[in-house]
DOROTI-682032 format. One record per residue (C-alpha): z negated, x, y. Coordinates in steps of 0.5 Angstrom, whole numbers. Example, Ala and Ser with C-alpha at 12.3 -4.5 7.8 and 13.67 -1.06 7.14 Angstrom:
2
NURO       Z       X       Y
NURO     -16      25      -9
NURO     -14      27      -2
***
This chain:
291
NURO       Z       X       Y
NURO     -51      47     -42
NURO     -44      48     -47
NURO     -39      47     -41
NURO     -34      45     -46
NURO     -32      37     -48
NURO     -32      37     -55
NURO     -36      31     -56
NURO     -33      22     -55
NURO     -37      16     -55
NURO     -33      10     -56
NURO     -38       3     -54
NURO     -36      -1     -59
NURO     -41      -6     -61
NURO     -38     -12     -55
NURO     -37     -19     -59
NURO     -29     -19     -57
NURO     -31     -27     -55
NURO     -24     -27     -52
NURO     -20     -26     -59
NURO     -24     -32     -62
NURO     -23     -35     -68
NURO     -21     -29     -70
NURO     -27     -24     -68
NURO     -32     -28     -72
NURO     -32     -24     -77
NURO     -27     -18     -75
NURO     -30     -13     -70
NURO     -24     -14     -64
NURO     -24      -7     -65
NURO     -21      -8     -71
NURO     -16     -12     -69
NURO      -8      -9     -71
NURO      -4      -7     -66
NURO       3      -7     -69
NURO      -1      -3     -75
NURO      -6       0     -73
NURO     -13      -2     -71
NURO     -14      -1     -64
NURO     -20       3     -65
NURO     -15       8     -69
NURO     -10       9     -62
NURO     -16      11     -59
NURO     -19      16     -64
NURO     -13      20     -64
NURO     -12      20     -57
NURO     -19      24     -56
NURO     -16      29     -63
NURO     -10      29     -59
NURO     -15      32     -53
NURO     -19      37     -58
NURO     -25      33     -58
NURO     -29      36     -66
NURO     -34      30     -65
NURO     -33      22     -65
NURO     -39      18     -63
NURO     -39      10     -64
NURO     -44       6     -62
NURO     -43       0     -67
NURO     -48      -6     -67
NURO     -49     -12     -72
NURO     -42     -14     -77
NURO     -39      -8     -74
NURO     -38      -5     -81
NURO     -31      -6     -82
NURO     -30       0     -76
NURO     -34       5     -82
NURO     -31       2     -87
NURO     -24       3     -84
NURO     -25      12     -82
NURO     -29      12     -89
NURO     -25      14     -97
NURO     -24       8    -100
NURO     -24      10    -108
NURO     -21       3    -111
NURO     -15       4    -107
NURO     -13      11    -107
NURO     -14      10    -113
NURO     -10       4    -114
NURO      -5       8    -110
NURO      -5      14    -114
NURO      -3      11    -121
NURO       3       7    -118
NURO       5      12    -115
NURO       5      10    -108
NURO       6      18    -105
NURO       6      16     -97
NURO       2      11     -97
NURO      -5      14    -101
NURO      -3      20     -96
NURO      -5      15     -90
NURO     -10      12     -93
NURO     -13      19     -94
NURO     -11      22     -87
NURO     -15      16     -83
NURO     -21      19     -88
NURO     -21      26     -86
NURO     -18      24     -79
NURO     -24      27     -75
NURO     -32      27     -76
NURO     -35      21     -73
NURO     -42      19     -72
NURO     -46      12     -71
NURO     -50      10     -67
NURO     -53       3     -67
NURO     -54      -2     -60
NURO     -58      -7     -62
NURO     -58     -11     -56
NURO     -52     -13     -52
NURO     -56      -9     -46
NURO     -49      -7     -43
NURO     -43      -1     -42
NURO     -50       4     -39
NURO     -55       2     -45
NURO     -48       3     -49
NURO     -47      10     -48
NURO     -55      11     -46
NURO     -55      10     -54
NURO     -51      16     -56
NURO     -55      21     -52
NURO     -58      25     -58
NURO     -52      26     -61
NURO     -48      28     -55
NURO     -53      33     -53
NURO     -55      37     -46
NURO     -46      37     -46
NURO     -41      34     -42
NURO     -38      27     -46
NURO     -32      24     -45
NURO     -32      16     -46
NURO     -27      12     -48
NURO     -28       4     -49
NURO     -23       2     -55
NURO     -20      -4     -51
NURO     -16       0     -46
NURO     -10       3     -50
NURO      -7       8     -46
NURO       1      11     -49
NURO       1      18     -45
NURO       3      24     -46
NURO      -1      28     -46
NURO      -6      24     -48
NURO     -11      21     -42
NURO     -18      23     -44
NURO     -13      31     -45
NURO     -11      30     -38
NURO     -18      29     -35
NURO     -21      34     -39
NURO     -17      40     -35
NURO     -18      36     -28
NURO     -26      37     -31
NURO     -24      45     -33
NURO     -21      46     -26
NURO     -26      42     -22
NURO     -33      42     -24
NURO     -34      34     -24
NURO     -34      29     -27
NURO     -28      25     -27
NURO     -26      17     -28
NURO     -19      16     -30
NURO     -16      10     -24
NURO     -10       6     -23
NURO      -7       4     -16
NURO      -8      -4     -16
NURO      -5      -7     -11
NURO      -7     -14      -8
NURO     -12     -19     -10
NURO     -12     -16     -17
NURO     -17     -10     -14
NURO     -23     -15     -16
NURO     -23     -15     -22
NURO     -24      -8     -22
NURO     -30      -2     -21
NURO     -26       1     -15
NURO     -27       7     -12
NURO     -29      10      -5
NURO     -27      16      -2
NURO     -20      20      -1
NURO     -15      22      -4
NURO     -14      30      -5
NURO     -11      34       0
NURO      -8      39      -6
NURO      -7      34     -12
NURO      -5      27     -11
NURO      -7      24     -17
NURO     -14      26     -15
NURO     -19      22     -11
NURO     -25      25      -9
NURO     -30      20     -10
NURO     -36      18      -4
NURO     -38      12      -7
NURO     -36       6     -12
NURO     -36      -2     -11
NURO     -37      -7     -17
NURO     -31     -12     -16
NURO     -30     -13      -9
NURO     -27     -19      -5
NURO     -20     -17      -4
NURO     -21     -15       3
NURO     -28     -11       3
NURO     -25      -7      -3
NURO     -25       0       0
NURO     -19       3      -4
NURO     -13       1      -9
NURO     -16       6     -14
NURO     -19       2     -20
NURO     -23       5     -25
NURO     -20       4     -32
NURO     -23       5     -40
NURO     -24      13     -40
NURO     -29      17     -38
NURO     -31      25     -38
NURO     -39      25     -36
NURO     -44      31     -34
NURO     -50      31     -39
NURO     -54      29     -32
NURO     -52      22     -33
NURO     -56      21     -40
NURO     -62      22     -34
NURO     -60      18     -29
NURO     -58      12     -33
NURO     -65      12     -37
NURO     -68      11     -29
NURO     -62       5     -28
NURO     -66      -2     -27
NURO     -62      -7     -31
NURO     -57     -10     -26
NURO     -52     -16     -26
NURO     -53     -20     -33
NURO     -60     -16     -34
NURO     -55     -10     -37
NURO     -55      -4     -35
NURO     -49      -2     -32
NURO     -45       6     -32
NURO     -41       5     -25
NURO     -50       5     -23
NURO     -51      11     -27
NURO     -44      15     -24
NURO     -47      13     -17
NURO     -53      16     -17
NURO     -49      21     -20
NURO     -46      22     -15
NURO     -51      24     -10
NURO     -53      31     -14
NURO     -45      32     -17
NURO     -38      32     -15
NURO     -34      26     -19
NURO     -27      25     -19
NURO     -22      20     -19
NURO     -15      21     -23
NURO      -9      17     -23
NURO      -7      19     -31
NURO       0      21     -32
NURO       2      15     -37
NURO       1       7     -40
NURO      -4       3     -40
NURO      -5      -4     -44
NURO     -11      -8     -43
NURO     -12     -10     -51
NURO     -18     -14     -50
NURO     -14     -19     -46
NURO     -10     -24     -50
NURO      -4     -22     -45
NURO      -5     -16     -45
NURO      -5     -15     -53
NURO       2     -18     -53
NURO       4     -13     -48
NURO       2      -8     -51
NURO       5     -10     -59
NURO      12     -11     -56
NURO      12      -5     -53
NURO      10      -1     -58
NURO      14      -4     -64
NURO      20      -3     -60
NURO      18       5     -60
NURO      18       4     -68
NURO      24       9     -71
NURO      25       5     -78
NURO      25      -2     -74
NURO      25      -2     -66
NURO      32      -3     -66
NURO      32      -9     -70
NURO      26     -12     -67
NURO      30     -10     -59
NURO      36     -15     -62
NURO      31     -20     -65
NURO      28     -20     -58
NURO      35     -21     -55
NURO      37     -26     -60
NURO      32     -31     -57
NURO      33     -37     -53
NURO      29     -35     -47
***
């Protein structure tokens, strides 16, 4: 087993029935932040972290994703006759950004089937995972950071947020404690789907990034299907747990649920204002309005 972590699955084949009307026929994770897919943000956050390989799980009317990292002859060509430098450089770039491959879900069977499905292309090496939804501005990149964690320490590691009060319940929330020489990890005993408020054993929720042991395709194949029928990867890193260590790292960074309409809103304003050629100007409209 290669104990380097070159390979990404992004488990993209969901319906998005949260941003309908407009995910009837866009996949969610094609939906522009500011000006970008937020499929992208999390393409260049696993380049940023020395990823070589993508692996997206797609399912049915997902083609826009493969369109979108593919060459699109008629417009760069379009853009090369009229002279349109800057922008044929963009579309190109996005084309040669990384070596993506595709893997379909053909039933929605959950985020364990998702991942379950990328196991041939990912191999007999460790993985990381990032679920497109949660978009995460960090520097450096999150799934870089966890990475290092996964070189030092030798197991897999989840990415977590400190959720105070009532909010833990919606999260997967870990058990265990919090490491005597680094405080950003926790090391892991054990994990609780959604708790109630008062029964959640820790105010550390797991979040959309994930770097695995190739031993997880295994466990995961042994999963009966839980809540829904779906299998489910918090059952999967449970058993897990009883042959390997895993941790819990608190990122250093921001993260925005972009697959929550509130949480698209925030993440919008907060990364147009960021832009050099007009986040000033958008700050002043923002003051401007009568709120």
């Amino acid at each position: 087993m290669s104990s380097r972590v070159r390979t990404a699955v992004f488990p993209a084949a969901g319906l998005g029935t949260r941003f309908l009307p407009a995910t009837k026929v866009i996949p969610k994770e094609m939906l522009a932040l500011v000006d970008k897919p937020i499929l992208q943000y999390g393409v260049e956050e696993a380049i940023a972290s020395g990823i070589e390989h993508i692996i997206i799980v797609t399912g049915r009317g997902k083609g826009a994703m493969e369109d979108h990292f593919d060459i699109s002859y008629e417009l760069d060509a379009t853009l090369e006759r009229k002279g349109k430098k800057e922008l044929l450089a963009l579309s190109r770039s996005i084309s040669s950004m990384a070596r993506i491959s595709y893997v379909r879900q053909k039933e929605p069977l959950g985020l364990g089937h998702a991942v379950l499905c990328a196991k041939d292309l990912v191999g007999n090496e460790p993985f990381g995972v990032i679920l497109p939804d949660d978009v995460i501005d960090a520097q450096p990149a999150c799934l870089k950071q966890m990475i290092e964690v996964f070189e030092e320490r030798g197991g897999s590691v989840l990415a977590t947020e400190t959720v105070e009060g009532p909010a833990i319940s919606a999260y997967g929330v870990l058990a265990g404690t919090q490491d005597s020489a680094n405080e950003r990890i926790f090391n892991c005993t054990g994990m609780v789907e959604k708790p109630k408020f008062e029964e959640a054993p820790s105010k550390q929720a797991i979040v959309g990034r994930y770097v695995l042991t190739p031993r997880v395709f295994e466990l995961l194949e042994k999963t009966a299907p839980g809540a829904g029928g779906e299998i489910q990867l918090t059952d999967g890193i449970k058993a897990l747990l009883k042959e390997e260590s895993v941790f819990g790292y608190t990122f250093r960074g921001k993260r925005y649920d972009a697959g929550d309409k509130f949480g698209m809103l925030q993440a919008t304003v907060e990364f147009a204002l960021k832009r050099p050629e007009f986040g000033d100007k958008f700050r002043a409209y923002l003051k401007g309005l009568a709120l």
